[in-house]
N, C-alpha and C positions, 0 to 999 in steps of 0.2 A: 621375157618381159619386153614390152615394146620398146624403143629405144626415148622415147620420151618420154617414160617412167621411169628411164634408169638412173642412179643417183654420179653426179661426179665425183670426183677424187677428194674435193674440196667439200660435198657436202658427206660425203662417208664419215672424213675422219673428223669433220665438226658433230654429226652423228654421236661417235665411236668416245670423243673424246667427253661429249656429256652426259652419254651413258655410267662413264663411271663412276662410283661409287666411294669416297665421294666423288662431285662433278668435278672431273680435271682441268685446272688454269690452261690457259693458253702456254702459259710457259712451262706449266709440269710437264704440258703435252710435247710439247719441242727437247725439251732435256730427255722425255723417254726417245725420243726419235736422233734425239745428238743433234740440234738443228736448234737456230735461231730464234727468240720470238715472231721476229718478224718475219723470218720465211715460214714459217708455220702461217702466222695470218695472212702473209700475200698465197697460202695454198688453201686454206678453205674460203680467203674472199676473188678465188679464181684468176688471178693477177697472174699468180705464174704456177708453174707445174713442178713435180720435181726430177731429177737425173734420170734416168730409168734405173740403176742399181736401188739407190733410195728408193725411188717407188714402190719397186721388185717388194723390198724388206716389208715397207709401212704397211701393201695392201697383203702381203701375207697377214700379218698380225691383227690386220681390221678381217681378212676371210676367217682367221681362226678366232677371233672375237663374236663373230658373226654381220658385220659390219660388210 
């Protein structure tokens, strides 16, 4: 995929999180991940990023979602 088709971190798991079934709060989203509201929304409104262990974990779980 070209690089300016590819999605960010911030829009995978905004993606991943409305995908669910039902559609996941911001805050369910952050409690499945042990995280914040608000670092959750400062990570899909691209404000900041996260540790690289935490990321490791989240984008496992968004690869194995399909995300």
């Amino acid at each position: 995929m070209p690089p300016s088709k590819r999605k960010t971190f911030g829009q995978r798991l905004k993606a991943w999180r409305l995908a669910q079934k039902p559609e996941m709060s911001q805050l369910g989203a952050a409690e499945c991940f042990g995280v914040s509201k608000r670092t959750l929304q400062n990570w899909e409104q691209e404000h900041r990023k996260p540790m690289l262990e935490l990321a490791e974990a989240i984008l496992a779980r968004l690869s194995k979602d399909g995300f």
